[in-house]
VEXFIMAR-181648 format. One line per field, with one value per residue (C-alpha): x, y, z; residue number from 1. Coordinates in steps of 0.5 Angstrom, whole numbers, padded with zeros to 4 digits, always signed. Layout:
BEGIN
c1 = (X	...) $
c2 = (Y	...) $
c3 = (Z	...) $
seq = (NUM	...) $
//
This chain:
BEGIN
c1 = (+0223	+0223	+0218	+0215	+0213	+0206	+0209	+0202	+0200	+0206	+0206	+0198	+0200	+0205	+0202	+0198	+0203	+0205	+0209	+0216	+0214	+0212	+0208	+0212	+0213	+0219	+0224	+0221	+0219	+0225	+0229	+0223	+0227	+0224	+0224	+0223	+0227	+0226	+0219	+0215	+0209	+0213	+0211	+0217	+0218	+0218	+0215	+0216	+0214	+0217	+0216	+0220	+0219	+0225	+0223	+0225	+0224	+0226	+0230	+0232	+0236	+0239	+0233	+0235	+0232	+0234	+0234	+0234	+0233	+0229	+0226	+0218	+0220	+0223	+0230	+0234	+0230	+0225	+0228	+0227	+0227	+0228	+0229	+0234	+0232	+0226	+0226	+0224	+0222	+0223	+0220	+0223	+0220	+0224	+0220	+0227	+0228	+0234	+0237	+0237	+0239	+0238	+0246	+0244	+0250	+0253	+0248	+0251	+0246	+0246	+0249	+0245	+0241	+0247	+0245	+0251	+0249	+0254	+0256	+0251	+0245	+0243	+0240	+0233	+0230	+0226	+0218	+0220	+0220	+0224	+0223	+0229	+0229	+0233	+0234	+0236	+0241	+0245	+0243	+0246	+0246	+0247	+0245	+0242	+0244	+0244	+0250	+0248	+0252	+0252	+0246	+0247	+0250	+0243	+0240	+0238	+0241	+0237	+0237	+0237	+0237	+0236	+0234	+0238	+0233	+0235	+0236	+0241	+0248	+0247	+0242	+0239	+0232	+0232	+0235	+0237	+0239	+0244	+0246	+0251	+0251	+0254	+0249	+0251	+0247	+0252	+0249	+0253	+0256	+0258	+0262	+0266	+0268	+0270	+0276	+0278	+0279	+0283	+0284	+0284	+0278	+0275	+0281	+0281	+0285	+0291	+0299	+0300	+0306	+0303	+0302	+0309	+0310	+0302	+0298	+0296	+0293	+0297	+0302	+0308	+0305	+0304	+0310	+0317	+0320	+0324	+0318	+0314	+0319	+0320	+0312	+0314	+0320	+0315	+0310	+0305	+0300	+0300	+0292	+0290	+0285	+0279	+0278	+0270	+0269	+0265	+0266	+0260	+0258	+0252	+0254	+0247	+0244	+0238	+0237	+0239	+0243	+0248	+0242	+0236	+0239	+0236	+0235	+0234	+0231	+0232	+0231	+0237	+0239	+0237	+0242	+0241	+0243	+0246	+0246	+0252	+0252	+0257	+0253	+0255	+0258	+0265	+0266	+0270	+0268	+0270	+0265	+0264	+0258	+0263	+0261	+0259	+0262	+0261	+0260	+0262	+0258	+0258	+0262	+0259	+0254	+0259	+0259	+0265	+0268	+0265	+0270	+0269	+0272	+0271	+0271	+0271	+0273	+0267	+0269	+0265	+0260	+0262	+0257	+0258	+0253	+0255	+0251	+0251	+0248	+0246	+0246	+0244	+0238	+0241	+0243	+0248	+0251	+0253	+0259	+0260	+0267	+0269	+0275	+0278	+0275	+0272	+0265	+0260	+0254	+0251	+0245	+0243	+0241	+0236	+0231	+0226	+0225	+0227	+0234	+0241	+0248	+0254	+0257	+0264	+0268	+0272	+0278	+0286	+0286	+0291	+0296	+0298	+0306	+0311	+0307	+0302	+0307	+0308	+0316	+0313	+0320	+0324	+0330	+0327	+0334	+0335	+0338	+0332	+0326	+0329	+0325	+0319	+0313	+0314	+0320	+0316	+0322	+0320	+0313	+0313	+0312	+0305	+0303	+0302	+0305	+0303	+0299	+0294	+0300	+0304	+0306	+0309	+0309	+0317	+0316	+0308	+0307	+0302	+0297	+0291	+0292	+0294	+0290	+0286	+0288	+0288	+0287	+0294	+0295	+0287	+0288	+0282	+0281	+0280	+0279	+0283	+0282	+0287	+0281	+0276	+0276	+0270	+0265	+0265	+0271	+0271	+0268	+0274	+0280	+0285	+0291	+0291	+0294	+0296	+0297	+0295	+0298	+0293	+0296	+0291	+0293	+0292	+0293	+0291	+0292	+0287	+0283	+0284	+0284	+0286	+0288	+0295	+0294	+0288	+0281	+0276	+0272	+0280	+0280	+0283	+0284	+0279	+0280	+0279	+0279	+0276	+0271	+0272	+0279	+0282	+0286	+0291	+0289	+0295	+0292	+0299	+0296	+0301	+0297	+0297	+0289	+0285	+0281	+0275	+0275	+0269	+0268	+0262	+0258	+0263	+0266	+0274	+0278	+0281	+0289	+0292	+0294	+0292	+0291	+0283	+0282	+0282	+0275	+0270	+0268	+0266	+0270	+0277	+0279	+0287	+0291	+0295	+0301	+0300	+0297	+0292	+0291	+0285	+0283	+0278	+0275	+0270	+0265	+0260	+0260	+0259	+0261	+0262	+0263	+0270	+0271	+0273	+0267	+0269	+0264	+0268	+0274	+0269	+0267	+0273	+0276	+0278	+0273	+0274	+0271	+0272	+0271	+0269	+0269	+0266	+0259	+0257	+0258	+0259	+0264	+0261	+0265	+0261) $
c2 = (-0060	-0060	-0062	-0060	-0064	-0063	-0063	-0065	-0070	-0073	-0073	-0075	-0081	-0082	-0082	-0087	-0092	-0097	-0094	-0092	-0093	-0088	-0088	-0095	-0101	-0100	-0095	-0091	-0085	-0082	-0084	-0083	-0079	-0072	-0072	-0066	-0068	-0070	-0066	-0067	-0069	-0074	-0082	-0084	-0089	-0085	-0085	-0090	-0097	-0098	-0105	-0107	-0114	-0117	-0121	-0123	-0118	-0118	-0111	-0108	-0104	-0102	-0107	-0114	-0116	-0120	-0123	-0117	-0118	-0112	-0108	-0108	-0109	-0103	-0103	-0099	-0099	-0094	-0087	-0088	-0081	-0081	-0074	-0075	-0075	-0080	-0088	-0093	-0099	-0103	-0109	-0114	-0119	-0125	-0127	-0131	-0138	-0136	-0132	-0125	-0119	-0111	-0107	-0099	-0097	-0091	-0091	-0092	-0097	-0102	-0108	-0113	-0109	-0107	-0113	-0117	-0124	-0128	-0123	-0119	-0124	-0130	-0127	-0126	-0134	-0135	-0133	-0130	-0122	-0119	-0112	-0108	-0102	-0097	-0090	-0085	-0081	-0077	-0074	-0074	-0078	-0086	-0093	-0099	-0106	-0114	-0117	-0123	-0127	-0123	-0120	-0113	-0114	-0115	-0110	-0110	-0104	-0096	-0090	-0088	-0079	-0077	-0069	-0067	-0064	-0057	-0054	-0056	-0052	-0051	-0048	-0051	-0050	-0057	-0064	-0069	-0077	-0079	-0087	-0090	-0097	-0103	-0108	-0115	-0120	-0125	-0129	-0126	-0133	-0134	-0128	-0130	-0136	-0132	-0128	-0134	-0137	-0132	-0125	-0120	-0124	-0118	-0113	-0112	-0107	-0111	-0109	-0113	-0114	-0109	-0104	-0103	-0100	-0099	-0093	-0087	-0090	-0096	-0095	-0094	-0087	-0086	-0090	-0091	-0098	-0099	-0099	-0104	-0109	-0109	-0109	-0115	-0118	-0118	-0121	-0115	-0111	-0104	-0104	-0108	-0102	-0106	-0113	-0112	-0107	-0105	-0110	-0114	-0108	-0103	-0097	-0094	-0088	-0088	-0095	-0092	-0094	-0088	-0089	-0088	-0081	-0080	-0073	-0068	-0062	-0056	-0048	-0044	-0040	-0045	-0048	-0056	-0061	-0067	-0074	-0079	-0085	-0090	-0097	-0101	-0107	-0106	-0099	-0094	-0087	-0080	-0075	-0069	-0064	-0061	-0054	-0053	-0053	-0058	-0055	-0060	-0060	-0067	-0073	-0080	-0076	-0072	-0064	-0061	-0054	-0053	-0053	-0053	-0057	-0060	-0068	-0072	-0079	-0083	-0090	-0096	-0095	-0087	-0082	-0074	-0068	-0064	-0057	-0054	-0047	-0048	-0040	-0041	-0044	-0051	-0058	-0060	-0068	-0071	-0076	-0082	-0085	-0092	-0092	-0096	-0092	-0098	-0094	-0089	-0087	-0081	-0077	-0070	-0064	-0059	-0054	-0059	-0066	-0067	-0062	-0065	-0063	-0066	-0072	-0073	-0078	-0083	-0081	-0084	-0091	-0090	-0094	-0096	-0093	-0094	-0091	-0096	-0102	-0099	-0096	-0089	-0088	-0092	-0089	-0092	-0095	-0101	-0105	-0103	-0105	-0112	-0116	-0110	-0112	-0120	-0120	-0123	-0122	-0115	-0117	-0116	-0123	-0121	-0123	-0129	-0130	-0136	-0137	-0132	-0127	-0126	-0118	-0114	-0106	-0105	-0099	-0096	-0088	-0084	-0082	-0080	-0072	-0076	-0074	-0080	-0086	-0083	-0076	-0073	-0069	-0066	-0059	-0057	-0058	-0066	-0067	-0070	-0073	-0067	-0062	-0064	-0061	-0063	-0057	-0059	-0062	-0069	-0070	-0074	-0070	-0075	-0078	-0085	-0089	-0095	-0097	-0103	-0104	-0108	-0110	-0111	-0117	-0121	-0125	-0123	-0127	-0133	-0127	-0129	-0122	-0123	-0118	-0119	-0126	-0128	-0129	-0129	-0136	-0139	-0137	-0130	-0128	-0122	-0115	-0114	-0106	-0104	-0100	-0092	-0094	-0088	-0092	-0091	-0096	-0095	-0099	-0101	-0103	-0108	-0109	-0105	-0104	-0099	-0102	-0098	-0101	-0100	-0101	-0101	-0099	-0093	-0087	-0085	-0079	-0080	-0077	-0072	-0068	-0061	-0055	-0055	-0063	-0069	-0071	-0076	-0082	-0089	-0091	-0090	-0091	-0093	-0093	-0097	-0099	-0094	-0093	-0089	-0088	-0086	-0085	-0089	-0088	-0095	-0093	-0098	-0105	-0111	-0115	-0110	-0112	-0109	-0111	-0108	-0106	-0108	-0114	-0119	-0117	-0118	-0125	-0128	-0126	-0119	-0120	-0119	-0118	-0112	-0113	-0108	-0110	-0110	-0110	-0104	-0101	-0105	-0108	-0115	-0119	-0122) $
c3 = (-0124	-0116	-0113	-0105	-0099	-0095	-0089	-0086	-0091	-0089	-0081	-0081	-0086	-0081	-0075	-0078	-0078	-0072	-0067	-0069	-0076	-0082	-0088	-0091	-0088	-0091	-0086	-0079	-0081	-0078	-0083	-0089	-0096	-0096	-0088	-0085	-0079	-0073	-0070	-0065	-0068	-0072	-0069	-0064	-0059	-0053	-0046	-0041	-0044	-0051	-0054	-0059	-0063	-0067	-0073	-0080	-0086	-0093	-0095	-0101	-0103	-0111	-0113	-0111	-0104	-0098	-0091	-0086	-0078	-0076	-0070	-0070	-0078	-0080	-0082	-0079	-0073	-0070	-0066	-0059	-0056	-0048	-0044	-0038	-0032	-0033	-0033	-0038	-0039	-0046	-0047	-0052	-0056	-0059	-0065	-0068	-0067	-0064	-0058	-0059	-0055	-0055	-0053	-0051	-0054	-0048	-0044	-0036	-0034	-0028	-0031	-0031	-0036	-0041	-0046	-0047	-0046	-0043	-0039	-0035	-0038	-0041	-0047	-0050	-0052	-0058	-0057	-0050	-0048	-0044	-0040	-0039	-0034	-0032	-0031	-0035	-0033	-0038	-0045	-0052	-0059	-0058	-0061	-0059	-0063	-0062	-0059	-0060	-0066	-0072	-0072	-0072	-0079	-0082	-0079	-0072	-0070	-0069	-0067	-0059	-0058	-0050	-0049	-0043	-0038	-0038	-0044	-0050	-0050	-0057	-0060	-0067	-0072	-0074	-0073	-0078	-0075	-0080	-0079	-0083	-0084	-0089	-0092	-0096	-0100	-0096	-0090	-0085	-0082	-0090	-0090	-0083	-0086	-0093	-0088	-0084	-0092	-0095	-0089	-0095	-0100	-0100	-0102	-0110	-0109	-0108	-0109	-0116	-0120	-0125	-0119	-0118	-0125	-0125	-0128	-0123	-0118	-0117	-0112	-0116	-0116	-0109	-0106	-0106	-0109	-0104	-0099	-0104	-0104	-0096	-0096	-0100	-0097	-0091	-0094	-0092	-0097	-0096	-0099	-0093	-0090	-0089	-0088	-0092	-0097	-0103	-0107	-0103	-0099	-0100	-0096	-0093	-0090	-0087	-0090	-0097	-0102	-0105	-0112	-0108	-0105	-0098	-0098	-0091	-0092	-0089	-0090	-0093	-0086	-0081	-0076	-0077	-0072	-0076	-0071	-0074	-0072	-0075	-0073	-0079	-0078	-0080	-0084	-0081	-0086	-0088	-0087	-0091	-0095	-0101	-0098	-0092	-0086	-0080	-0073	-0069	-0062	-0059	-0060	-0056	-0054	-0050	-0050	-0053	-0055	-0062	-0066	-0074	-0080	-0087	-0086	-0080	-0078	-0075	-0072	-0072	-0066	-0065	-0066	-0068	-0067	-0072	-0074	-0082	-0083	-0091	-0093	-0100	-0104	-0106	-0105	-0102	-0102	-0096	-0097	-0093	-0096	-0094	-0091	-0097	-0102	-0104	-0104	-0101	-0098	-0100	-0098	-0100	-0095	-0099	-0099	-0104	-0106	-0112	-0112	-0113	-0112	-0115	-0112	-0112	-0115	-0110	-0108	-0109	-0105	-0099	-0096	-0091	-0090	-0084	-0077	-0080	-0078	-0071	-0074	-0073	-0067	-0072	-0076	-0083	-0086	-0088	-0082	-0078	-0083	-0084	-0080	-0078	-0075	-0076	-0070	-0064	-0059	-0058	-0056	-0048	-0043	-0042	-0050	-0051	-0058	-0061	-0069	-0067	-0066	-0074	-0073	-0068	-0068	-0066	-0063	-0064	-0062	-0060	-0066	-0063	-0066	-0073	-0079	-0080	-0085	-0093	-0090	-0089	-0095	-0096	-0097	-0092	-0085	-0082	-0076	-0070	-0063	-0061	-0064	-0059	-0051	-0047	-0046	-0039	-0035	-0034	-0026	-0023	-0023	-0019	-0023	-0024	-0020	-0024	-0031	-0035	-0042	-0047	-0053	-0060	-0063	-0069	-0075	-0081	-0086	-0081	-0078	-0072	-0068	-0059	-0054	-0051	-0056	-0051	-0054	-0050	-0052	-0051	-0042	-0043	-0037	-0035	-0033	-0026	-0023	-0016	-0016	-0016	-0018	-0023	-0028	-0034	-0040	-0045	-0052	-0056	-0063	-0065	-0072	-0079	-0078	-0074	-0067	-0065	-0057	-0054	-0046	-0044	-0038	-0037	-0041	-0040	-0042	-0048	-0046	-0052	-0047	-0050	-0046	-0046	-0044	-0047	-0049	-0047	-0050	-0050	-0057	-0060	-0066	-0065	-0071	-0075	-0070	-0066	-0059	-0056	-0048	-0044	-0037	-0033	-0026	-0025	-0023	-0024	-0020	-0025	-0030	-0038	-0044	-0047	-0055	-0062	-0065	-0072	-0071	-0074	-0070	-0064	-0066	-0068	-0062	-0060	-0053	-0045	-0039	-0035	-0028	-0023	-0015	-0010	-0012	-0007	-0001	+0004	+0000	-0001	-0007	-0013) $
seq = (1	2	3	4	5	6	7	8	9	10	11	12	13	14	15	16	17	18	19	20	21	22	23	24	25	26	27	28	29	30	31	32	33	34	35	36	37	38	39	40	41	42	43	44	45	46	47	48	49	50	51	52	53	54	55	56	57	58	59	60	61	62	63	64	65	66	67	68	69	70	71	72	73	74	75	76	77	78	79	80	81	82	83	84	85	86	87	88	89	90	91	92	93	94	95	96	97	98	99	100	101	102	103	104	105	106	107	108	109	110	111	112	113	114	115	116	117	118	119	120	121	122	123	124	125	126	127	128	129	130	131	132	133	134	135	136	137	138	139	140	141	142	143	144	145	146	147	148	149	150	151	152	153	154	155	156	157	158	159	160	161	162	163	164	165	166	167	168	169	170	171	172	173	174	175	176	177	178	179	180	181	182	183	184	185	186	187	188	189	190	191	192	193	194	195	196	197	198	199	200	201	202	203	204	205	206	207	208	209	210	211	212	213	214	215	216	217	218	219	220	221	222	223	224	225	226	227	228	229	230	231	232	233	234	235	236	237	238	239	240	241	242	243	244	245	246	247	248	249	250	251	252	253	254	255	256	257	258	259	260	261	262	263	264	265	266	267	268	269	270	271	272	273	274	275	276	277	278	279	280	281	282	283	284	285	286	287	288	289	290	291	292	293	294	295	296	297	298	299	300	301	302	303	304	305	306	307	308	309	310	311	312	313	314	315	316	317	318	319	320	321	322	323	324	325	326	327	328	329	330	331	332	333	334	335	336	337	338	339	340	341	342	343	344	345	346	347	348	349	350	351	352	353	354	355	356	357	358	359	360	361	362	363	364	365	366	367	368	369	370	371	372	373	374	375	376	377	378	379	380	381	382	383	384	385	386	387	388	389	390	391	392	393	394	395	396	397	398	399	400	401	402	403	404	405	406	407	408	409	410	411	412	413	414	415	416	417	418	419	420	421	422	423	424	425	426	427	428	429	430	431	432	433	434	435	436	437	438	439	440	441	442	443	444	445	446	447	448	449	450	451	452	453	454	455	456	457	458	459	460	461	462	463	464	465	466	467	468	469	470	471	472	473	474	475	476	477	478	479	480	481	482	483	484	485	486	487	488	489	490	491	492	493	494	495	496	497	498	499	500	501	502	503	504	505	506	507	508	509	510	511	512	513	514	515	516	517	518	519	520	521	522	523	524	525	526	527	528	529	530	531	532	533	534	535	536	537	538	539	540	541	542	543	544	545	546	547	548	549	550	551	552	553	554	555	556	557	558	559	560	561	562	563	564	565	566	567	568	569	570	571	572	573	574) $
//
């Protein structure tokens, strides 16, 4: 039996709560089960002077309850609306016994106010606030989350959705956000201390002596013999997608585990605009709505040329807008895939509370083959796969390989128009960066002058994760680019995972040569060995953050400093 909702009852109990809270202390009405969407009565954090507080609370999910570090207590974090054009202050209070900090994700701001401490500020010191100020100057769907320690990891992180100042350029009835998110039990430091242990303690899906002979799903199915024992000779495990998975991660939408159903109404015929956010700490997803095919219309809150599919890849810190047009009077499922197919999150798109689709079972676990190890311009017999990625002599002079360094991809290519891990052989349409084009072209037309390789590094088994073998608390030499240069950065991935690499500050042209352009963005996801390439102009003076967002990755290491000089016209130096 369905059920339906008062749309009255439930925003008059809304705006009853605190600001940027629902009718439950329990998540911000944004991301209420049975939400309507995004309206304006609906009680969010908007205007001028926005105030935030960040404290402790308890979260529960799947019936067992733990330690959350929340924003005004709710988990996700309260929506924070702005429209372009406006200014606005935040004003920040720490109530922890430890530093915090707020990062806006994509948002171009003067340095100072970015939120990276250490970098552009000290940070926020326990029972102190701190104001941030800043002019809003572009539109789209973003996010916000700490950049202090592992924070982000609990739970401190949150939806931000600017309105352009003129109309939208494409039209919609309704808007859902959708952040994704991955929750363990585990303190987050103890969790970082497993992977220094054992690198793949989280992987159960390990190649096993039983795997080679193995049942349908073990790798014997799906991999010849000759390339399992050559995995073997190298001391490599081709089930080696993720470094945490479900084996002690619940994958959230909204804050909801995959038993507690989020569901977003709608109703049949509308246009619905679907706000992705990946703001987990280390979960790349595949995305899908069994179907309904997905429109997307925005990607890093970037306008780009409409283009339809079936399933997309979010990235670590990337965001889609995705526009679904339900025709029929029926649930939908919304799956969100881990990477590894170690789980899901899943959510419902309805016309009624109460109504369900089928959900999918997981796919086949994928694995990683010979482009993954960075031989994608290689002749893959025999001779050229004896020594693979553990010849260091291939590594340029520039790298610096010590124990941090135990791979080196041969001769990695190009995978920015690859299908993504683990969706190469899906009958639908997947979406690649080769599919998105910019609705409008990228404002700097001129050619890059120069251009600086930077190597993606690591260790897998010790978790030590570098840029050129350098990590940042180890005196890396920091990233210098004068200002208003037009720079190419080629990001060589020597390793067998993926690598979203966030620059913070600037939004660059992600190069894949197709005839529409290359898209805008402020995360890429570069591939197991391969190489991704984006065009830079640095426009904005100041001291930027530049780092893998897997938070783990960052932590252990995968951190510089892009410089920009001088710090303004008259050519002054910092």
């Amino acid at each position: 039996m369905t059920s339906t909702i008062d749309r009255r009852s439930l925003l008059r109990a809304g705006a009853m709560g605190a600001a940027g809270l629902g009718w439950s202390g329990l998540f911000p009405a944004w991301a209420q089960t049975g939400s309507p969407g995004l309206r304006p009565q609906m009680p969010t954090l908007s205007g001028e002077d926005i105030r935030l507080t960040v404290g402790h609370s308890p979260f529960t999910v799947g019936g067992r309850t733990g330690h959350a570090i929340t924003l005004n207590g709710v988990l996700p974090a309260p929506l924070i609306r702005l429209r372009e054009g406006q200014n606005v202050r935040i004003h920040v209070e720490n109530t922890l016994d430890e530093d915090t900090s707020i990062h806006w994700h994509g948002l171009i701001l003067p340095f100072h106010m970015d939120g990276v401490p250490g970098i552009s500020f000290p940070g926020i010191l326990p029972k102190t606030t701190f104001t941030y100020e800043f002019p809003i100057v572009q539109n789209g769907t973003y996010w916000y989350h700490s950049h202090s320690g592992l924070q982000e990891q609990s739970g401190h992180y949150g939806p931000l959705v600017i309105d352009p100042a003129d109309s939208e350029a494409v039209a919609y009835d309704r808007e859902h956000v959708i952040v994704l998110s991955d929750w363990t039990f585990l303190h987050p430091h103890e969790l970082f201390g497993k992977l220094k242990q054992q690198g793949g303690y989280f992987n159960r899906q390990r190649q096993t002596l039983a795997g080679l002979i193995g049942g349908e799903d073990e790798l014997a199915h799906t991999m010849p013999l000759e390339e399992r024992l050559m995995w073997g000779k190298m001391r490599m495990d081709p089930a080696d997608i993720a470094d945490v998975t479900g084996a002690t991660y619940t994958f959230l939408i909204n804050g909801h585990g995959p038993a507690e159903n989020w569901t977003g109404l709608f109703r049949p015929g509308e246009r619905v605009r679907l706000r992705f956010i990946n703001a987990s700490a280390m979960t790349i997803f595949n995305i899908r709505i069994p179907g309904l095919p997905m429109m997307i219309v925005s990607a890093d809150g970037q306008n780009v040329q409409p283009v339809e599919t079936d399933e997309f890849q979010i990235s670590v810190a990337e965001t889609y807008d995705a526009i679904v047009t339900p025709t029929e009077d029926r649930a939908f499922t919304l799956v969100a895939e881990s990477i590894d197919r170690s789980g899901m999150g899943c959510a419902t798109l309805a016309p009624r509370m109460g109504m369900q689709a089928p959900v999918p079972p997981l796919r086949r676990k994928p694995v990683l083959g010979m482009k993954d190890m960075g031989m994608g311009g290689m002749d893959h017999g025999s001779g050229s796969m004896n020594h693979g990625m553990r010849d260091k002599s291939l590594v340029p002079p520039d790298v610096e390989v010590g124990v941090g360094v135990d791979m080196i991809a041969p001769m990695p290519v190009d995978r920015t128009g690859d299908r993504p891990l683990g969706l190469e052989d899906e009958p639908h349409r997947v979406l690649t960066y080769h599919d998105l084009a910019p609705l409008r072209p990228f404002h700097d037309k001129r050619q890059p002058t120069r251009s600086v390789d930077i190597h993606l590094t690591g260790n897998m088994e010790r978790f030590m994760w570098s840029f050129d073998g350098r990590k940042l608390n180890e005196g890396a030499e920091p990233i210098r680019f004068a200002r208003n240069e037009r720079v190419r950065v080629n990001l060589i991935n020597n390793s067998m995972m993926s690598h979203p690499i966030h620059i913070h500050g600037h939004f660059f042209e992600l190069v894949t040569g197709m005839p529409a352009g290359n898209p805008v963005k402020h995360t890429v996801n570069v591939m197991p060995g391969g190489k991704a390439s984006f065009d830079l102009t640095a426009d904005a003076p100041g001291d930027w953050a530049f780092h893998c967002h897997l938070l783990y990755h960052m932590h252990a290491g995968m951190m510089n400093v892009v410089k920009v000089r001088p710090m303004d016209d008259e050519g002054e130096k910092a």
